[in-house]
mmCIF file as Biopython writes it, N, C-alpha, C and O atoms, coordinates in Angstrom:
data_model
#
loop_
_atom_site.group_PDB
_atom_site.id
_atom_site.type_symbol
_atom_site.label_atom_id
_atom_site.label_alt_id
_atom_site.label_comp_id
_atom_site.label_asym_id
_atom_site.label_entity_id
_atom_site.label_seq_id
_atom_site.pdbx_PDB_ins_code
_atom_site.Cartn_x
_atom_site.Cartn_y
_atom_site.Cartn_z
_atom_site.occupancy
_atom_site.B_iso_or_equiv
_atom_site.auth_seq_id
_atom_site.auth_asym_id
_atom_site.pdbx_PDB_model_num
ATOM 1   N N  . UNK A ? 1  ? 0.820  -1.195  0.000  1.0 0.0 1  A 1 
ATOM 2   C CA . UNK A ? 1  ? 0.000  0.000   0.000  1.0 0.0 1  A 1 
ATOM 3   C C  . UNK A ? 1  ? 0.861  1.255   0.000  1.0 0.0 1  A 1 
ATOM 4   O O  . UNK A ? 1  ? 0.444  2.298   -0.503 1.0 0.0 1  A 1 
ATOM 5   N N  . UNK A ? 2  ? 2.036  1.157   0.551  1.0 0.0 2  A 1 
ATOM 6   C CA . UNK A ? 2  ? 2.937  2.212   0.907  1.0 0.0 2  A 1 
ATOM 7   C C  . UNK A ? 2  ? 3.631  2.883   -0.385 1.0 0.0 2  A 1 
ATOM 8   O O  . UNK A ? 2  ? 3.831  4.048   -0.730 1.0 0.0 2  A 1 
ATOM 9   N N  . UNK A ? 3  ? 3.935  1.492   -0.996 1.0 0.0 3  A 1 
ATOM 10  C CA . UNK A ? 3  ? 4.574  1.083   -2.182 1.0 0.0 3  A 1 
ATOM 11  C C  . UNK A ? 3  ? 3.727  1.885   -3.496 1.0 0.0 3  A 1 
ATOM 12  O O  . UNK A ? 3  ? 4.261  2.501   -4.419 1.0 0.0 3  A 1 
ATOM 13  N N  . UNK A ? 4  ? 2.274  1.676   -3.273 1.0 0.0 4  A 1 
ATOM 14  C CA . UNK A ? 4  ? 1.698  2.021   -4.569 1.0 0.0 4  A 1 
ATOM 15  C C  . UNK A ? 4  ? 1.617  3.510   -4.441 1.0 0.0 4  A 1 
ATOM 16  O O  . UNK A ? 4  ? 1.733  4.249   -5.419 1.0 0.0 4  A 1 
ATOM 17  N N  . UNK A ? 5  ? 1.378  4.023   -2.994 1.0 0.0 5  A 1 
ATOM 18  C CA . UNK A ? 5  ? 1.141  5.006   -2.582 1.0 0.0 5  A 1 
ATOM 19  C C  . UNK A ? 5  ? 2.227  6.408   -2.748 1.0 0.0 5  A 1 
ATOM 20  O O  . UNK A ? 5  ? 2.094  7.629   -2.819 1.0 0.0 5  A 1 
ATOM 21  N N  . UNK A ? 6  ? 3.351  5.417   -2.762 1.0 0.0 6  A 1 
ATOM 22  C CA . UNK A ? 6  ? 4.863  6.487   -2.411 1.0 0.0 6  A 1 
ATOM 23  C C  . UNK A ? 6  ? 4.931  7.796   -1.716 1.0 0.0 6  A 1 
ATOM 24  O O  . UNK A ? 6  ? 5.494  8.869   -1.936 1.0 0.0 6  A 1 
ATOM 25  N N  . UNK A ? 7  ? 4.118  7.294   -0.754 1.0 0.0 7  A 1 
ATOM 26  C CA . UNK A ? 7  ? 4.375  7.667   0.454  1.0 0.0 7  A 1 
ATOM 27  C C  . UNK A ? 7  ? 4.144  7.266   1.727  1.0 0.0 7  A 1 
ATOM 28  O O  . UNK A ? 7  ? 3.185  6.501   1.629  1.0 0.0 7  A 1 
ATOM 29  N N  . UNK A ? 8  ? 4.563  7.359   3.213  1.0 0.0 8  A 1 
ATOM 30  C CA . UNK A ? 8  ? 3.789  6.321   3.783  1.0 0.0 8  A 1 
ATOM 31  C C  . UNK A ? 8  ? 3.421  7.015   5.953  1.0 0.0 8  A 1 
ATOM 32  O O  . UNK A ? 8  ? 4.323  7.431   6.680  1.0 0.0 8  A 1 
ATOM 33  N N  . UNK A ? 9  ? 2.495  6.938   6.212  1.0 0.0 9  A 1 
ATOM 34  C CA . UNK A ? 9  ? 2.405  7.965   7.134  1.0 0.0 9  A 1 
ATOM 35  C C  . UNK A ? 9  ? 1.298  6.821   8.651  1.0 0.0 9  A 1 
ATOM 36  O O  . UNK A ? 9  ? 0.661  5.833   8.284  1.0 0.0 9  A 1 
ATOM 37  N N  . UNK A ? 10 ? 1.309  7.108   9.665  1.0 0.0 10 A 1 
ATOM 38  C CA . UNK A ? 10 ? 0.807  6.521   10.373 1.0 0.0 10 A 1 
ATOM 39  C C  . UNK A ? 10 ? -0.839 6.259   9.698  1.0 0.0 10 A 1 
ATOM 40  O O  . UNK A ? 10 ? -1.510 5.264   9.424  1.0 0.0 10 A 1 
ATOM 41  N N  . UNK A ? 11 ? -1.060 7.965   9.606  1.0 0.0 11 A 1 
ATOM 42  C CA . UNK A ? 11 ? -2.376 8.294   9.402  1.0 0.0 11 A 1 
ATOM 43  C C  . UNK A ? 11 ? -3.315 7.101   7.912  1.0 0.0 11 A 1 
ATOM 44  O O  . UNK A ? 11 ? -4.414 6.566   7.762  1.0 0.0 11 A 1 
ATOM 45  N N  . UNK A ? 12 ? -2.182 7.207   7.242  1.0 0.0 12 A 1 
ATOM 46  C CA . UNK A ? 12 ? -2.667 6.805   5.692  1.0 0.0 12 A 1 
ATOM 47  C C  . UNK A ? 12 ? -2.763 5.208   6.092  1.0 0.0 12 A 1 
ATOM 48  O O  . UNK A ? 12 ? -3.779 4.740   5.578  1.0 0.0 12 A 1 
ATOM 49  N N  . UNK A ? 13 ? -2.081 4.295   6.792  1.0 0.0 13 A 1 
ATOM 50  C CA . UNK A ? 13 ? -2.459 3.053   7.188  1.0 0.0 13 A 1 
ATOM 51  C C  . UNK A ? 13 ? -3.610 3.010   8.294  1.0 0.0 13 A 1 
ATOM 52  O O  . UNK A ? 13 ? -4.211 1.959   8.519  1.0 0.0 13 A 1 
ATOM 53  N N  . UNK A ? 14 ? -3.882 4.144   8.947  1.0 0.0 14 A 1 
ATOM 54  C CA . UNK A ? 14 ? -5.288 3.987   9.349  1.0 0.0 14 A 1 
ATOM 55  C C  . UNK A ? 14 ? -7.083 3.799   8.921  1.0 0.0 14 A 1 
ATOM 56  O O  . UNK A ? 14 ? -8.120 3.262   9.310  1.0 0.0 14 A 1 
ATOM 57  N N  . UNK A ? 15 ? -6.504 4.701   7.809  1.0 0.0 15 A 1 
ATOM 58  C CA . UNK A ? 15 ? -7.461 5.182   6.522  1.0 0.0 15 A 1 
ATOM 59  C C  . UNK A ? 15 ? -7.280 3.821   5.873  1.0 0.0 15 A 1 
ATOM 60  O O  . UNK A ? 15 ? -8.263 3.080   5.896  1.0 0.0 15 A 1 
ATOM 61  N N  . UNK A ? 16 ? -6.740 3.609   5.595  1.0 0.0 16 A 1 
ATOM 62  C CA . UNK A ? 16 ? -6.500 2.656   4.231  1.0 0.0 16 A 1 
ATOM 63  C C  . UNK A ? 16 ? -7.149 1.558   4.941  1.0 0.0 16 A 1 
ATOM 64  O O  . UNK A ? 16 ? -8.293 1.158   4.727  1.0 0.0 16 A 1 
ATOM 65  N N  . UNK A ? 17 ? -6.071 0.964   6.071  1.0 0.0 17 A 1 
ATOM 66  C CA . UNK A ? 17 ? -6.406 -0.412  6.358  1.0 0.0 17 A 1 
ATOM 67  C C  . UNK A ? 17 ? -7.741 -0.307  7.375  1.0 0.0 17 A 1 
ATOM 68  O O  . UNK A ? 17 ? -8.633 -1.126  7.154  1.0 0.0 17 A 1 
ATOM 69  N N  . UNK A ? 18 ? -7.897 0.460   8.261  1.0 0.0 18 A 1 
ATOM 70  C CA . UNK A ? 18 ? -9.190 0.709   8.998  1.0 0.0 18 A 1 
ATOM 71  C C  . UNK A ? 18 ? -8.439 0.359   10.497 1.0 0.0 18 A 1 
ATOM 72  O O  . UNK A ? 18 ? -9.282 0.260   11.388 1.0 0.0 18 A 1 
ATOM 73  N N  . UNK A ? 19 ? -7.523 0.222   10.800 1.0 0.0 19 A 1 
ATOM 74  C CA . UNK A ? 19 ? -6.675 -0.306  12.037 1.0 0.0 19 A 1 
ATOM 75  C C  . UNK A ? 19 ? -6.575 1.310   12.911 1.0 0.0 19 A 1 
ATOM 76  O O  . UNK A ? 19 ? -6.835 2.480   12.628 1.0 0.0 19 A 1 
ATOM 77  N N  . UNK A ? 20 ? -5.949 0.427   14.313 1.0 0.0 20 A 1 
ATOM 78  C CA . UNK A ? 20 ? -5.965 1.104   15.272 1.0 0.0 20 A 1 
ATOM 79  C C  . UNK A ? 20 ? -4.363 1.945   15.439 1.0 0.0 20 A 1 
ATOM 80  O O  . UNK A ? 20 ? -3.336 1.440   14.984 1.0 0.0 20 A 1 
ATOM 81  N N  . UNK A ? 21 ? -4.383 3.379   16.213 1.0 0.0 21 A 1 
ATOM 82  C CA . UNK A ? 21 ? -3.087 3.986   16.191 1.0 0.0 21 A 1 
ATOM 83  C C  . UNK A ? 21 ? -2.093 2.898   16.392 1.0 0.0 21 A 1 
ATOM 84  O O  . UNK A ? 21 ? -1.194 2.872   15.551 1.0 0.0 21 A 1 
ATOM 85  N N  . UNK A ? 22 ? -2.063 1.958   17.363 1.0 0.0 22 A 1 
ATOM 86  C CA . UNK A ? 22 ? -0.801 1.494   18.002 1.0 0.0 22 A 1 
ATOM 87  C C  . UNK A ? 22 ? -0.489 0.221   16.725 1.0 0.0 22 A 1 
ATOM 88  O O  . UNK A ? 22 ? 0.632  -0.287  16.692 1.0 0.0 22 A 1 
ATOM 89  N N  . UNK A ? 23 ? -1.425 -0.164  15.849 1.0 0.0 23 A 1 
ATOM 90  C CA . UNK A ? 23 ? -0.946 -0.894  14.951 1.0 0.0 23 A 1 
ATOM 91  C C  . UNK A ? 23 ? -0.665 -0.569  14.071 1.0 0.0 23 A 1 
ATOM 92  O O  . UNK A ? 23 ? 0.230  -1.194  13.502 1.0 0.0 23 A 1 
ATOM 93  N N  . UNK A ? 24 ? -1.313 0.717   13.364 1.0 0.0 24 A 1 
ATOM 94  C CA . UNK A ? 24 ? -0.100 1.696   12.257 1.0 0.0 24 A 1 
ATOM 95  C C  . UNK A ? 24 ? 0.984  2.136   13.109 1.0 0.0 24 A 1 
ATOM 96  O O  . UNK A ? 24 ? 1.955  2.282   12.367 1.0 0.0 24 A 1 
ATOM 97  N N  . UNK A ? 25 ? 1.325  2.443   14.400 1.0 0.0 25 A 1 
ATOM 98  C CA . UNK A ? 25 ? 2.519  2.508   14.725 1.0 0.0 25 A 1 
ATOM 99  C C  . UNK A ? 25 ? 3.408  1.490   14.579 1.0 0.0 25 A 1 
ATOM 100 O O  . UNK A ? 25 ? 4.473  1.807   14.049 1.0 0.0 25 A 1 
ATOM 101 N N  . UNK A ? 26 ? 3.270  0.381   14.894 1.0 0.0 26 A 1 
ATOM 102 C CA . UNK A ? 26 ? 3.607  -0.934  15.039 1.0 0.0 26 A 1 
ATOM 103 C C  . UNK A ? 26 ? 4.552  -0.925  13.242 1.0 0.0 26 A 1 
ATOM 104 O O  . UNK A ? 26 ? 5.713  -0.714  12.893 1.0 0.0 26 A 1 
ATOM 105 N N  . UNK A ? 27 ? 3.322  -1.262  12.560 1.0 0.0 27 A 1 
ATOM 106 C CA . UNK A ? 27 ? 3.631  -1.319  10.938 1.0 0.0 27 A 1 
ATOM 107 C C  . UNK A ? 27 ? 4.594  -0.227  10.810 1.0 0.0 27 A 1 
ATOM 108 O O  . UNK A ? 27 ? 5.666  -0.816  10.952 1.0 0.0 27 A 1 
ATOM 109 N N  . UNK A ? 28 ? 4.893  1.167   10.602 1.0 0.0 28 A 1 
ATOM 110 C CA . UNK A ? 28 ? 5.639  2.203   10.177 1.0 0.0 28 A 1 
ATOM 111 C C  . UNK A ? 28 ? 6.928  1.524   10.942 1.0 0.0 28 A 1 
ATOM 112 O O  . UNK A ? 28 ? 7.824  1.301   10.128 1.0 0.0 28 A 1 
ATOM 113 N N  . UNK A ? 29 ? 7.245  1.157   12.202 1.0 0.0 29 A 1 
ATOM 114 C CA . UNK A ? 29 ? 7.929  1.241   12.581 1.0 0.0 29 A 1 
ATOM 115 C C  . UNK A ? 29 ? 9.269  0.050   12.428 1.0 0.0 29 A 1 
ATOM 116 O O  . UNK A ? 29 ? 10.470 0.105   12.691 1.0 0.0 29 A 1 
ATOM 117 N N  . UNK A ? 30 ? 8.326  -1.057  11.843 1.0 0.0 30 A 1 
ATOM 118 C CA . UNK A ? 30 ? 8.641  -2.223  11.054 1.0 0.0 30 A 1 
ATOM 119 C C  . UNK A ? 30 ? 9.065  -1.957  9.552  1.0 0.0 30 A 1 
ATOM 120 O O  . UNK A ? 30 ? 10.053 -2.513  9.070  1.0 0.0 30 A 1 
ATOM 121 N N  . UNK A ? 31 ? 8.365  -1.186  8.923  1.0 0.0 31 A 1 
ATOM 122 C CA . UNK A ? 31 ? 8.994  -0.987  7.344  1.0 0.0 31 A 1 
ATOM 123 C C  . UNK A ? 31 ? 9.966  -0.026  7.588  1.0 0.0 31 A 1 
ATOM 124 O O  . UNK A ? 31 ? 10.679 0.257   6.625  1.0 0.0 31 A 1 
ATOM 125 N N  . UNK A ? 32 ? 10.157 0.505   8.565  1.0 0.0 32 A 1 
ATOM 126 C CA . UNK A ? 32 ? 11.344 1.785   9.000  1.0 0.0 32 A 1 
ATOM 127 C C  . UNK A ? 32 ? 12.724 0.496   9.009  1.0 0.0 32 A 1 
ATOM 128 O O  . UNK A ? 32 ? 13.658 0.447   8.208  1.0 0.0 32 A 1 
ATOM 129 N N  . UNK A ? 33 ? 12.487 -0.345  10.048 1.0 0.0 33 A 1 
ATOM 130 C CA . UNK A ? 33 ? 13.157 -0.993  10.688 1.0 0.0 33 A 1 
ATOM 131 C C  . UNK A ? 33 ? 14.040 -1.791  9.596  1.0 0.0 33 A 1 
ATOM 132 O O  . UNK A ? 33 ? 15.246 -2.000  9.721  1.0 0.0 33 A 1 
ATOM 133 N N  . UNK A ? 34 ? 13.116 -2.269  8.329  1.0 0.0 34 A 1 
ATOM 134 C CA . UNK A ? 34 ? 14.021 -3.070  7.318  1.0 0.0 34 A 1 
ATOM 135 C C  . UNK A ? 34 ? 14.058 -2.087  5.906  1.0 0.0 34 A 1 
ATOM 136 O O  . UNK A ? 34 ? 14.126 -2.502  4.749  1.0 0.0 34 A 1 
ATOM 137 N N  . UNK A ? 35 ? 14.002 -0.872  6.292  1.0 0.0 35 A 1 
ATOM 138 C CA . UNK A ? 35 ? 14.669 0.109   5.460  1.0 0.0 35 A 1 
ATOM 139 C C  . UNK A ? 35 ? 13.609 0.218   3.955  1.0 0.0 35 A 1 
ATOM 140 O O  . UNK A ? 35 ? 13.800 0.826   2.902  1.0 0.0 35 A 1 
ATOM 141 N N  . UNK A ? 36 ? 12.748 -0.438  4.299  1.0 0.0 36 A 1 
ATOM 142 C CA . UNK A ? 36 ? 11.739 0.351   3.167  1.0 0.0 36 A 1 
ATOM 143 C C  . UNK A ? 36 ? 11.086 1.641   3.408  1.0 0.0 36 A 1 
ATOM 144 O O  . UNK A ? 36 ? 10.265 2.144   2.641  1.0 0.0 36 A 1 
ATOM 145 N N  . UNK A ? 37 ? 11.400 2.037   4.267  1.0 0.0 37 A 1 
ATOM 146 C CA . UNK A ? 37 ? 10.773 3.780   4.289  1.0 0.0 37 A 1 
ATOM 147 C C  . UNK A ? 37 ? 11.873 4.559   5.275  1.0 0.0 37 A 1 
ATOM 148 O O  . UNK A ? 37 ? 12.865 4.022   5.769  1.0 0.0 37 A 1 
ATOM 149 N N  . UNK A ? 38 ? 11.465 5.956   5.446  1.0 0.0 38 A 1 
ATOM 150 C CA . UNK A ? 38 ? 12.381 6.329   5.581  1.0 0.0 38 A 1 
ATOM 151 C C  . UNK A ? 38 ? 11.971 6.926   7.277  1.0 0.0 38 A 1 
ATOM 152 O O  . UNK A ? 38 ? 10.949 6.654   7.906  1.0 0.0 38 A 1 
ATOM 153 N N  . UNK A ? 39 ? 13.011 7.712   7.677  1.0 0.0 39 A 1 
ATOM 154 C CA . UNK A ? 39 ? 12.463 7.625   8.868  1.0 0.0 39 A 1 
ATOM 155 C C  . UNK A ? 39 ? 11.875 9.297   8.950  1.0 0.0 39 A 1 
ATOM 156 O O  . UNK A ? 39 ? 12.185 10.186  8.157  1.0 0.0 39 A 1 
ATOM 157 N N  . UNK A ? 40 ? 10.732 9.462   10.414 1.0 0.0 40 A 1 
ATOM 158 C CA . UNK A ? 40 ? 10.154 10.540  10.404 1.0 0.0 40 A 1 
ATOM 159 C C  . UNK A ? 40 ? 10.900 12.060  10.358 1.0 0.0 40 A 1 
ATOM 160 O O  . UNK A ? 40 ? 11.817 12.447  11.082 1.0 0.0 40 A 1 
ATOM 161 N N  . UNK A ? 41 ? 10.240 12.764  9.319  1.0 0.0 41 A 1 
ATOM 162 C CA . UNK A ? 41 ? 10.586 14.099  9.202  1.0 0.0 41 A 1 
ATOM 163 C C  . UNK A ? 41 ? 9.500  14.964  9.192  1.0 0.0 41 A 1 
ATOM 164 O O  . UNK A ? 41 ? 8.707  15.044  8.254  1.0 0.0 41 A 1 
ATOM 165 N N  . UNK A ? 42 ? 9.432  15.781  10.485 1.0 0.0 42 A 1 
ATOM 166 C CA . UNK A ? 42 ? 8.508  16.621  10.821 1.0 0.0 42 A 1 
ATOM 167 C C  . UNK A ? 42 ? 7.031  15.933  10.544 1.0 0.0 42 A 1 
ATOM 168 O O  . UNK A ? 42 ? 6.782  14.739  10.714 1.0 0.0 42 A 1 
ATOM 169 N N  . UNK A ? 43 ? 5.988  17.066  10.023 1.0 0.0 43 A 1 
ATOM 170 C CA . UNK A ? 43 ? 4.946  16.585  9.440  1.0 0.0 43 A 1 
ATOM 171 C C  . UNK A ? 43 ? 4.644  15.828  8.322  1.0 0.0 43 A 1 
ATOM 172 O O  . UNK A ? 43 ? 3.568  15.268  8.111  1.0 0.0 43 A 1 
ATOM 173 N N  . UNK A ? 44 ? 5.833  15.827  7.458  1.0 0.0 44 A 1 
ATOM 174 C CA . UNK A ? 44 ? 5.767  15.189  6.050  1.0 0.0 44 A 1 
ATOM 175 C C  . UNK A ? 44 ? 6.000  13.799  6.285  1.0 0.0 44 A 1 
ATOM 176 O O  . UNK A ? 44 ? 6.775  13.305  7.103  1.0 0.0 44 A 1 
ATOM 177 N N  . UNK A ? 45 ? 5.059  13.086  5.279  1.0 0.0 45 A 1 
ATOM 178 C CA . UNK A ? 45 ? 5.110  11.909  5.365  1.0 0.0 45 A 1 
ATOM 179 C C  . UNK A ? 45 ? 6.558  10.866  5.247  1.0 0.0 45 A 1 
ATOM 180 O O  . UNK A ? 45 ? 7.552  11.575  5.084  1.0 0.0 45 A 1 
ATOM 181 N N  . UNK A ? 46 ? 6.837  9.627   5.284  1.0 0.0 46 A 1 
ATOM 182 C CA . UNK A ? 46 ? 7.369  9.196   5.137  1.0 0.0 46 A 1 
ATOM 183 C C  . UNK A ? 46 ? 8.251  9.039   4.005  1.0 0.0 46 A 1 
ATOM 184 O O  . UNK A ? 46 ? 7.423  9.244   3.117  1.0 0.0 46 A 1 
ATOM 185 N N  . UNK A ? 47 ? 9.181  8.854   3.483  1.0 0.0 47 A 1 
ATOM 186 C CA . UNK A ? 47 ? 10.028 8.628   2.010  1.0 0.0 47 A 1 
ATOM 187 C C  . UNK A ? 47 ? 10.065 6.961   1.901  1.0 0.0 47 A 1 
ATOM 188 O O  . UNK A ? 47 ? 10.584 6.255   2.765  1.0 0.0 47 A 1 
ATOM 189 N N  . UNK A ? 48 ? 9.263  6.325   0.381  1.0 0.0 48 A 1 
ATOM 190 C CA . UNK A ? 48 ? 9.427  4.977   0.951  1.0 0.0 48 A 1 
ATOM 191 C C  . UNK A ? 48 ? 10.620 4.502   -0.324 1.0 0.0 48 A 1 
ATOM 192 O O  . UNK A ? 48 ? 10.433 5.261   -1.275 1.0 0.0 48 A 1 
ATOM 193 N N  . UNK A ? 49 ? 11.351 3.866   -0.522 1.0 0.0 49 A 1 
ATOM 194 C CA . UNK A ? 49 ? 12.609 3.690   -1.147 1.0 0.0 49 A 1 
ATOM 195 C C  . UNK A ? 49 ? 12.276 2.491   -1.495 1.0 0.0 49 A 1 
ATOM 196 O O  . UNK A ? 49 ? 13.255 1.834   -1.142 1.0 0.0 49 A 1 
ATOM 197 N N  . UNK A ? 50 ? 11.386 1.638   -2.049 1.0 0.0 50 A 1 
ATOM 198 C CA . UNK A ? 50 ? 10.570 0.806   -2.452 1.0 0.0 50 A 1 
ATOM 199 C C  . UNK A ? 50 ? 9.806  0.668   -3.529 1.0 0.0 50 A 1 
ATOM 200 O O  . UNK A ? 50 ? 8.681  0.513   -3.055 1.0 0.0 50 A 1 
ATOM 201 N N  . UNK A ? 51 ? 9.710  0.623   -4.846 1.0 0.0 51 A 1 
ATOM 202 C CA . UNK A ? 51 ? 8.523  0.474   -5.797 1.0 0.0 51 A 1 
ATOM 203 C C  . UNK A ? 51 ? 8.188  -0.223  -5.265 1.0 0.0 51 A 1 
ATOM 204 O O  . UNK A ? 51 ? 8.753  -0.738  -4.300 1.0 0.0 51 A 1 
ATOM 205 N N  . UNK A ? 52 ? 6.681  -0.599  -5.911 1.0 0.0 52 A 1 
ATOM 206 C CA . UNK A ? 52 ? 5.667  -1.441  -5.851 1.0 0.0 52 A 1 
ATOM 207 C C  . UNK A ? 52 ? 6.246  -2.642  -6.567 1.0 0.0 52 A 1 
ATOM 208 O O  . UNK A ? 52 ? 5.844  -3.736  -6.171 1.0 0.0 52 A 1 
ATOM 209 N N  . UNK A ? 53 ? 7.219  -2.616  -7.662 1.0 0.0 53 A 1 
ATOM 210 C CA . UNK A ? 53 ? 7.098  -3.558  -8.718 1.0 0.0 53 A 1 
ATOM 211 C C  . UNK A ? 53 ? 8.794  -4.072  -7.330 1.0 0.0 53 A 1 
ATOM 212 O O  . UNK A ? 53 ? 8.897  -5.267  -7.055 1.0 0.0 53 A 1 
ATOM 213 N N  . UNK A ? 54 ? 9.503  -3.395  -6.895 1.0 0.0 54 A 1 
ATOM 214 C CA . UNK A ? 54 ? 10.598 -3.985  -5.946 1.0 0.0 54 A 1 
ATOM 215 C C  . UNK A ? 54 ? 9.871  -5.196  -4.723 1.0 0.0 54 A 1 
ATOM 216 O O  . UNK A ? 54 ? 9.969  -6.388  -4.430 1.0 0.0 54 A 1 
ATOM 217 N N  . UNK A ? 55 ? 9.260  -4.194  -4.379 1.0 0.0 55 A 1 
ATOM 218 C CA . UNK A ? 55 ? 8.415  -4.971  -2.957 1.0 0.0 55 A 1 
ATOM 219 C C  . UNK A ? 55 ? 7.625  -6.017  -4.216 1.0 0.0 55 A 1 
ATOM 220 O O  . UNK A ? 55 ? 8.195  -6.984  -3.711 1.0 0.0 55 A 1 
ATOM 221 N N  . UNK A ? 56 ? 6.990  -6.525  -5.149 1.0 0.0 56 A 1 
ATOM 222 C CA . UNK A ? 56 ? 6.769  -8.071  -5.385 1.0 0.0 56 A 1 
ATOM 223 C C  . UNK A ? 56 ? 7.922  -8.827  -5.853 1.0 0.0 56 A 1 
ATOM 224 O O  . UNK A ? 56 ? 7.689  -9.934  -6.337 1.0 0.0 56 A 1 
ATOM 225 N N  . UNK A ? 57 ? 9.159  -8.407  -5.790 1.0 0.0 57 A 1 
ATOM 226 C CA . UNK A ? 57 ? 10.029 -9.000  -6.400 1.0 0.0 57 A 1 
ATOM 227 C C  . UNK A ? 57 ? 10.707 -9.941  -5.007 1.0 0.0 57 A 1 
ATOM 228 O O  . UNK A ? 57 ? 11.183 -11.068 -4.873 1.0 0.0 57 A 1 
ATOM 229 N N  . UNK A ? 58 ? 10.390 -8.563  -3.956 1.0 0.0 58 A 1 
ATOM 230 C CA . UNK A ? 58 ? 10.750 -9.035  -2.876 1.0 0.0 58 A 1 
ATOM 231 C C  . UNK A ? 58 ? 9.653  -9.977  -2.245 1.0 0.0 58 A 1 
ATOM 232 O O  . UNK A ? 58 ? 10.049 -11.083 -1.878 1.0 0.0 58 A 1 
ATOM 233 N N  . UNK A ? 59 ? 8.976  -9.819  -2.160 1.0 0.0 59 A 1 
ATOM 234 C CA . UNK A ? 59 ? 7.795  -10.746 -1.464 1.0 0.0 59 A 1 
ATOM 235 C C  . UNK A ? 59 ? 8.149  -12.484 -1.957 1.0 0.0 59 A 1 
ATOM 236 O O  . UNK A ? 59 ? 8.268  -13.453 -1.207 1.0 0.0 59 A 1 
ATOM 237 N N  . UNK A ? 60 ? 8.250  -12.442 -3.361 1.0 0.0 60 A 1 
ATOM 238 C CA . UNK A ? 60 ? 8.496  -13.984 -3.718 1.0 0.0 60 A 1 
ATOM 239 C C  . UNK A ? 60 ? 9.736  -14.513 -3.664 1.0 0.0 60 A 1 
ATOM 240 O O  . UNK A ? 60 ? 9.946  -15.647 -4.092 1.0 0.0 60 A 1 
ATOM 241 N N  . UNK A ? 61 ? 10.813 -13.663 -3.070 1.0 0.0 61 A 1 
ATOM 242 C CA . UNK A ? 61 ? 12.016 -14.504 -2.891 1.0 0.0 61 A 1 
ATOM 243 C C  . UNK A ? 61 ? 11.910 -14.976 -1.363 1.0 0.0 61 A 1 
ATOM 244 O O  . UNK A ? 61 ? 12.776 -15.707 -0.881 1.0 0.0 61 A 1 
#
């Protein structure tokens, strides 16, 4: 979602997926963690360093 999105923010996995703060925290803090996004700057959303077409390349290995 982050991926298609290119961009990626607590808020926008709330919206999107319908989940609760502490589990879009959870998630951001996990795609932070293995370097598909970038880490927080101010109000602006996330930087995700990921295509969409990378992340399925990655998913099936």
């Amino acid at each position: 979602m982050v991926a298609e999105a290119k961009q990626a923010s607590v808020s926008l996995l709330q919206r999107r997926m319908r989940i609760g703060y502490s589990i879009a925290i959870k998630l951001i803090d996990e795609l932070e963690r293995c370097r598909f996004i970038g880490t927080y700057r101010d109000d602006k959303p996330r930087e995700v360093y990921l295509s969409h077409l990378q992340l399925m390349r990655f998913l099936k290995s």
